[in-house]
PyMOL commands that place a pseudoatom at each C-alpha (Angstrom):
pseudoatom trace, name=CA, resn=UNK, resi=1, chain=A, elem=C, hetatm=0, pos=[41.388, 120.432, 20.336]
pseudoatom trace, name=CA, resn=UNK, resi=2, chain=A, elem=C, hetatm=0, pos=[40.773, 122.943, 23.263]
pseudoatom trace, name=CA, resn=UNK, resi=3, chain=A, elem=C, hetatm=0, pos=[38.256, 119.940, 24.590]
pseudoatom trace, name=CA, resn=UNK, resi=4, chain=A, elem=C, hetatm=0, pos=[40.643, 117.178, 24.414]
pseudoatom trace, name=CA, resn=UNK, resi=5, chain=A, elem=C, hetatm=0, pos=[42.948, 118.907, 26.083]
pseudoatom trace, name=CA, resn=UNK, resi=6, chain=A, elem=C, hetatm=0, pos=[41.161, 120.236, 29.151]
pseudoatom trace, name=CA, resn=UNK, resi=7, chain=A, elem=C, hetatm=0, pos=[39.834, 116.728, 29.230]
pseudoatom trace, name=CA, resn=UNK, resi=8, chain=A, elem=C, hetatm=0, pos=[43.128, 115.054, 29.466]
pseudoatom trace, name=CA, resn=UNK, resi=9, chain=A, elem=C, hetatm=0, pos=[43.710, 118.012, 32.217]
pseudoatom trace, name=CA, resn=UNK, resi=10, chain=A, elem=C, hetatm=0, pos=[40.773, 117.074, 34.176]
pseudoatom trace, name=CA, resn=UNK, resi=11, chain=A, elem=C, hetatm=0, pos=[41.827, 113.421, 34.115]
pseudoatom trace, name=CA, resn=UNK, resi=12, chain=A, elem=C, hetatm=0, pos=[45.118, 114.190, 34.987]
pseudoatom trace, name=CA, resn=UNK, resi=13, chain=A, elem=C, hetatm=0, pos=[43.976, 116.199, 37.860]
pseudoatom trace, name=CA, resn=UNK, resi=14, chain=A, elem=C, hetatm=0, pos=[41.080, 113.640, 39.097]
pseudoatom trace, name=CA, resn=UNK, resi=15, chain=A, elem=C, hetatm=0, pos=[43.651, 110.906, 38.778]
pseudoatom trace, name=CA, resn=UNK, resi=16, chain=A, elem=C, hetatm=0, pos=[46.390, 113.056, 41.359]
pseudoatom trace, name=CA, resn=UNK, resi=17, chain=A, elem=C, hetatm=0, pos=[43.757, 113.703, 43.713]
pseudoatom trace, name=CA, resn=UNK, resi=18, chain=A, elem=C, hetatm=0, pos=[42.276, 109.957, 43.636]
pseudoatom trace, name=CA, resn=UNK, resi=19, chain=A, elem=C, hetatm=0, pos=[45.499, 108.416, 44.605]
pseudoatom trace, name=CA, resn=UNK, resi=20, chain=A, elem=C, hetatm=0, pos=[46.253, 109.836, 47.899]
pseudoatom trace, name=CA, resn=UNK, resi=21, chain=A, elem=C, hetatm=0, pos=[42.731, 108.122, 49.375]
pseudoatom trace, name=CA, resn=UNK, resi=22, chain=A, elem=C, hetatm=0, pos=[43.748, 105.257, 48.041]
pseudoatom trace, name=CA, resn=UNK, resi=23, chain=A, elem=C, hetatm=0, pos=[46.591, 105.306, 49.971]
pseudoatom trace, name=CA, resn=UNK, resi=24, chain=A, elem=C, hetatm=0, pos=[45.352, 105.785, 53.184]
pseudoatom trace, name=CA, resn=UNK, resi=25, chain=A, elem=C, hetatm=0, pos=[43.271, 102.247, 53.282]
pseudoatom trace, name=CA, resn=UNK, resi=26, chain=A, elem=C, hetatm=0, pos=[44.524, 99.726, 55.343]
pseudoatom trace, name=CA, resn=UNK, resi=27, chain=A, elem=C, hetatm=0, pos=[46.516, 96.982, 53.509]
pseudoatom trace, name=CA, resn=UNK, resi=28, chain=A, elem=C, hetatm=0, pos=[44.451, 93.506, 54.083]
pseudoatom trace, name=CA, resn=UNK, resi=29, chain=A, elem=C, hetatm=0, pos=[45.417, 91.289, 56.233]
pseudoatom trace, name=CA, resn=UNK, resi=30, chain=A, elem=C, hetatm=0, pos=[48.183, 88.717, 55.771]
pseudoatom trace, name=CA, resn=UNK, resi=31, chain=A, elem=C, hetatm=0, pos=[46.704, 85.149, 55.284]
pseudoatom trace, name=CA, resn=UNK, resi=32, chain=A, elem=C, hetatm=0, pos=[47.805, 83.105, 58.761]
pseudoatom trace, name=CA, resn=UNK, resi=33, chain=A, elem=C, hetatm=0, pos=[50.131, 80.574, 57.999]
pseudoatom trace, name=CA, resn=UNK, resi=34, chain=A, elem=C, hetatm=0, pos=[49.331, 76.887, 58.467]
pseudoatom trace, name=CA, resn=UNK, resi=35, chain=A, elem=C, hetatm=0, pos=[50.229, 75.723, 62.446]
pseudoatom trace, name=CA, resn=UNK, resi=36, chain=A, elem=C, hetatm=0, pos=[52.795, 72.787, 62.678]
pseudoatom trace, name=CA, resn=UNK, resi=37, chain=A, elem=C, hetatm=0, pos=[53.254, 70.536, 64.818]
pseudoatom trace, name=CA, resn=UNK, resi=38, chain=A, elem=C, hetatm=0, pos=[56.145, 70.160, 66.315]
pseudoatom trace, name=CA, resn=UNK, resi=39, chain=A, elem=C, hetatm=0, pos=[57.134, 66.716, 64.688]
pseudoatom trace, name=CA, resn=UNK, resi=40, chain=A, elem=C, hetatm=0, pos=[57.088, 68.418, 61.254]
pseudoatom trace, name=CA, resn=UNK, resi=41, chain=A, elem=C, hetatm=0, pos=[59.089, 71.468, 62.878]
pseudoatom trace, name=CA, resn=UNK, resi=42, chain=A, elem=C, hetatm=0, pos=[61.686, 68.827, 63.757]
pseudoatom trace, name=CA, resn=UNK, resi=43, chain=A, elem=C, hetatm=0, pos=[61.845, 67.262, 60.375]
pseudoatom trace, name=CA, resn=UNK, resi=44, chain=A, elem=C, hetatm=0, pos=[62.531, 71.045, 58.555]
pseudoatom trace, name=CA, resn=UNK, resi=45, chain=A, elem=C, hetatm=0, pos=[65.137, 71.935, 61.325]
pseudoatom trace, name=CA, resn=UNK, resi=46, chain=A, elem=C, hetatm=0, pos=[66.643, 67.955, 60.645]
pseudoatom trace, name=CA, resn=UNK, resi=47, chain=A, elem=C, hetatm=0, pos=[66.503, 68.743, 57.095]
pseudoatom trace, name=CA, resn=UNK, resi=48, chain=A, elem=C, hetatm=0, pos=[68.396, 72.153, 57.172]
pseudoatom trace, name=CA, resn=UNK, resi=49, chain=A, elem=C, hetatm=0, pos=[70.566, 70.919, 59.370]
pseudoatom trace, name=CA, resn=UNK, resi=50, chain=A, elem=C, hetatm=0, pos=[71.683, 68.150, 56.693]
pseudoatom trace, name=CA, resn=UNK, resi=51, chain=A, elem=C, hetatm=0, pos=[71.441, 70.548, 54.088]
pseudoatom trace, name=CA, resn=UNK, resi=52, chain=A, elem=C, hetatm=0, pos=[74.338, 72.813, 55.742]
pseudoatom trace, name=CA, resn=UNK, resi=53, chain=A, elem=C, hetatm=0, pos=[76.333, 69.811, 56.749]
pseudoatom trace, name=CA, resn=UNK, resi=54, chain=A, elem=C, hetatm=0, pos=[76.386, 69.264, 52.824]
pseudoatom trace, name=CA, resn=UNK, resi=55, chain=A, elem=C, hetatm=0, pos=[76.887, 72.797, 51.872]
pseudoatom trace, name=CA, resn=UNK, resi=56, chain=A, elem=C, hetatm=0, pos=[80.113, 72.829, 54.148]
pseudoatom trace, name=CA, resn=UNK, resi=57, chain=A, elem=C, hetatm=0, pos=[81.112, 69.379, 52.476]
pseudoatom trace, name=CA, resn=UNK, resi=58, chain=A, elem=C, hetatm=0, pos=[81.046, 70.430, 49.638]
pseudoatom trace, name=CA, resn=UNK, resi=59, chain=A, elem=C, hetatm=0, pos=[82.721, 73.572, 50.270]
pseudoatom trace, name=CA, resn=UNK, resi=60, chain=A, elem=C, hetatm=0, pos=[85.671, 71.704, 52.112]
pseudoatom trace, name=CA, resn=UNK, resi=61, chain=A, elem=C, hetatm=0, pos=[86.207, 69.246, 49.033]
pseudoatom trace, name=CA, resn=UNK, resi=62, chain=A, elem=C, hetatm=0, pos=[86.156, 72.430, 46.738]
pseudoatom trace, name=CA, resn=UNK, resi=63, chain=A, elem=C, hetatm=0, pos=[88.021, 74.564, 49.053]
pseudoatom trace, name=CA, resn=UNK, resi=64, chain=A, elem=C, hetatm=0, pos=[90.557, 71.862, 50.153]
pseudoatom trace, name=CA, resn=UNK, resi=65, chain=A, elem=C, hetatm=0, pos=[93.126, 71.848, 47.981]
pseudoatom trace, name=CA, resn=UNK, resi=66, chain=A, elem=C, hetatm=0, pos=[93.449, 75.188, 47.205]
pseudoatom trace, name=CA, resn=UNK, resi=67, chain=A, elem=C, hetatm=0, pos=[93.655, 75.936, 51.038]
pseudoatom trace, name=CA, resn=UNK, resi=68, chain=A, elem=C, hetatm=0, pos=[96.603, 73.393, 51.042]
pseudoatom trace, name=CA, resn=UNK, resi=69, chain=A, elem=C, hetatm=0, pos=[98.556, 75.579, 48.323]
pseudoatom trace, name=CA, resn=UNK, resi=70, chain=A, elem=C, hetatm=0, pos=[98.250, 78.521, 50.307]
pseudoatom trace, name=CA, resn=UNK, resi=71, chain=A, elem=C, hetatm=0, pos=[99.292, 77.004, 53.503]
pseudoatom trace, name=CA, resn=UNK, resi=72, chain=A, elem=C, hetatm=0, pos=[102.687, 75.659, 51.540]
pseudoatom trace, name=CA, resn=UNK, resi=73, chain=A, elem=C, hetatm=0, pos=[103.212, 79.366, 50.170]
pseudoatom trace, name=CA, resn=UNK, resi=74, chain=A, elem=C, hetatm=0, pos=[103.062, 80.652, 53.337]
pseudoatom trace, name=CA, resn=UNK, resi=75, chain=A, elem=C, hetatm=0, pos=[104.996, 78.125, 55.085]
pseudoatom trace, name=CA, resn=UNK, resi=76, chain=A, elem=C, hetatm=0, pos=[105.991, 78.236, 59.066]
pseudoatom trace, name=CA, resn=UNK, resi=77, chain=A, elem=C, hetatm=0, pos=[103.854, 81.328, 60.550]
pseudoatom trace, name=CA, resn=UNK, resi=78, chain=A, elem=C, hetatm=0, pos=[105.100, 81.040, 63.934]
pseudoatom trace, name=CA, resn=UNK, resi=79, chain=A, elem=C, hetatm=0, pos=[108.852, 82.624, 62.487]
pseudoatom trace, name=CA, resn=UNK, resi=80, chain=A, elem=C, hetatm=0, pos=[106.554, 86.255, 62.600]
pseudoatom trace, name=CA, resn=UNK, resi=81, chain=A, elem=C, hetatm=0, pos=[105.746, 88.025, 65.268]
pseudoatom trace, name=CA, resn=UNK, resi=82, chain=A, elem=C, hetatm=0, pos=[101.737, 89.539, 65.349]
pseudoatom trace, name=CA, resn=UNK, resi=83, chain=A, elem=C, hetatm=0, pos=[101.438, 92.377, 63.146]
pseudoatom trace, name=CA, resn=UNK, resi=84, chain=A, elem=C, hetatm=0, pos=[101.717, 96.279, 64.586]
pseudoatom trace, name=CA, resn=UNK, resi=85, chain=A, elem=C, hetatm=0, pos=[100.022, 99.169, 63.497]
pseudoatom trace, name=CA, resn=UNK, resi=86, chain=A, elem=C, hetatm=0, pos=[102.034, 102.273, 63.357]
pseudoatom trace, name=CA, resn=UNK, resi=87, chain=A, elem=C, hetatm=0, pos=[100.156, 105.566, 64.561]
pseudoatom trace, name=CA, resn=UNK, resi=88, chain=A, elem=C, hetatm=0, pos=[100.336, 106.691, 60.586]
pseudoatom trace, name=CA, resn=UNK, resi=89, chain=A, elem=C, hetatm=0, pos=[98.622, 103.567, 60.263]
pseudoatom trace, name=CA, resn=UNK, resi=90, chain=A, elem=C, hetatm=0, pos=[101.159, 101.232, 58.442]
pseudoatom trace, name=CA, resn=UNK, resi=91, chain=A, elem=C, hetatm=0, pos=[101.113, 97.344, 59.235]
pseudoatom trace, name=CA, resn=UNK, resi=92, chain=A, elem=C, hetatm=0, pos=[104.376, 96.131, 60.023]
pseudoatom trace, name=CA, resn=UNK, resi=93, chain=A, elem=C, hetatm=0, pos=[105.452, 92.141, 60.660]
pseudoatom trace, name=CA, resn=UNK, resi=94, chain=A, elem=C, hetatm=0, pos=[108.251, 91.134, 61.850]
pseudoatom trace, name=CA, resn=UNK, resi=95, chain=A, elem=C, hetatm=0, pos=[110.146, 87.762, 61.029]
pseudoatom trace, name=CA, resn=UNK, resi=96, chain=A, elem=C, hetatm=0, pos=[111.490, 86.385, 64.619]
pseudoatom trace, name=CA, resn=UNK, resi=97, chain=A, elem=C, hetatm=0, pos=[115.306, 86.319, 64.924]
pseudoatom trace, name=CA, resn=UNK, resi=98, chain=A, elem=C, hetatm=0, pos=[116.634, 82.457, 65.658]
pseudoatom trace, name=CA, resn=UNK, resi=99, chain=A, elem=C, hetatm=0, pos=[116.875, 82.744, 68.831]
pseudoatom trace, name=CA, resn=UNK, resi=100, chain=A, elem=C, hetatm=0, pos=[113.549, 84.486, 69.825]
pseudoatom trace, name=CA, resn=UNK, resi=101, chain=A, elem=C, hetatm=0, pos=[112.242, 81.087, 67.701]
pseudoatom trace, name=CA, resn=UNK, resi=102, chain=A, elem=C, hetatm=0, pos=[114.294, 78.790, 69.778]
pseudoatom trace, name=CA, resn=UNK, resi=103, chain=A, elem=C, hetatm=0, pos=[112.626, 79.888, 72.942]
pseudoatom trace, name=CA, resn=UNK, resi=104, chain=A, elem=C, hetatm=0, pos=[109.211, 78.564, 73.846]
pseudoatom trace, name=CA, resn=UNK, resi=105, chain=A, elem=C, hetatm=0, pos=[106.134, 81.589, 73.842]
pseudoatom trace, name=CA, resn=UNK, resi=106, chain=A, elem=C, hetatm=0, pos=[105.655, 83.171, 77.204]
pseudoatom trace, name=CA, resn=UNK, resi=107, chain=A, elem=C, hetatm=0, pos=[102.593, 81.216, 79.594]
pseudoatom trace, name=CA, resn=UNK, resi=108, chain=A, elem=C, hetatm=0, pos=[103.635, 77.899, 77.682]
pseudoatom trace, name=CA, resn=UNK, resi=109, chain=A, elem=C, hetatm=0, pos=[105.095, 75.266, 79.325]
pseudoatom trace, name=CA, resn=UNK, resi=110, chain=A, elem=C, hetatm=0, pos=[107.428, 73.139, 77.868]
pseudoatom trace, name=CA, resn=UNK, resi=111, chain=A, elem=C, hetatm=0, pos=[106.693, 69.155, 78.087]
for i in range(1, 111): cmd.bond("trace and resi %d" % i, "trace and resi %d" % (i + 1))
show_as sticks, trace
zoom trace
């Protein structure tokens, strides 16, 4: 039993010191990736960009009405004023009175 154990021991051991020089050999080199020309760099940019232009589709048709629900909940946003942040760090918006919403924003001119 005394055998088997310093055996396993020795293993053990051999095993902790092997590892380290493993370690320090360089990993191989990478395998260089196949040039392209730049006609079949034009298709893979063409087809991403048509890929993306059907992601966003996609998203808009998904996206679309529930974006329109919102907009009715939140109605007219011009009748509040930018939100303000308190030194103790609240968020306060104000609605605009009637007649701060009758007159036309500052810098706009009125056609």
């Amino acid at each position: 039993m005394k055998q088997v154990f310093t055996l396993m021991l020795a293993l053990a051991l051999a095993g902790v010191l092997v590892r380290p020089l493993a370690a320090e050999t360089p990993p191989p080199n990478p395998p260089e990736a196949p040039s392209q020309t730049p006609r079949e760099m034009e298709e893979g940019i063409d087809l991403l960009s048509r890929g993306a232009q059907l992601l966003l589709r996609g998203l808009i048709a998904e996206m679309g009405p529930a974006l329109e629900e919102m907009k009715k909940r939140l109605g007219d946003m011009n009748a509040y004023h930018p939100p303000e942040v308190l030194p103790n760090g609240d968020i306060i918006i104000r609605r605009k009175t009637p007649t701060e919403m009758a007159q036309p924003p500052e810098g706009e001119v009125e056609l």
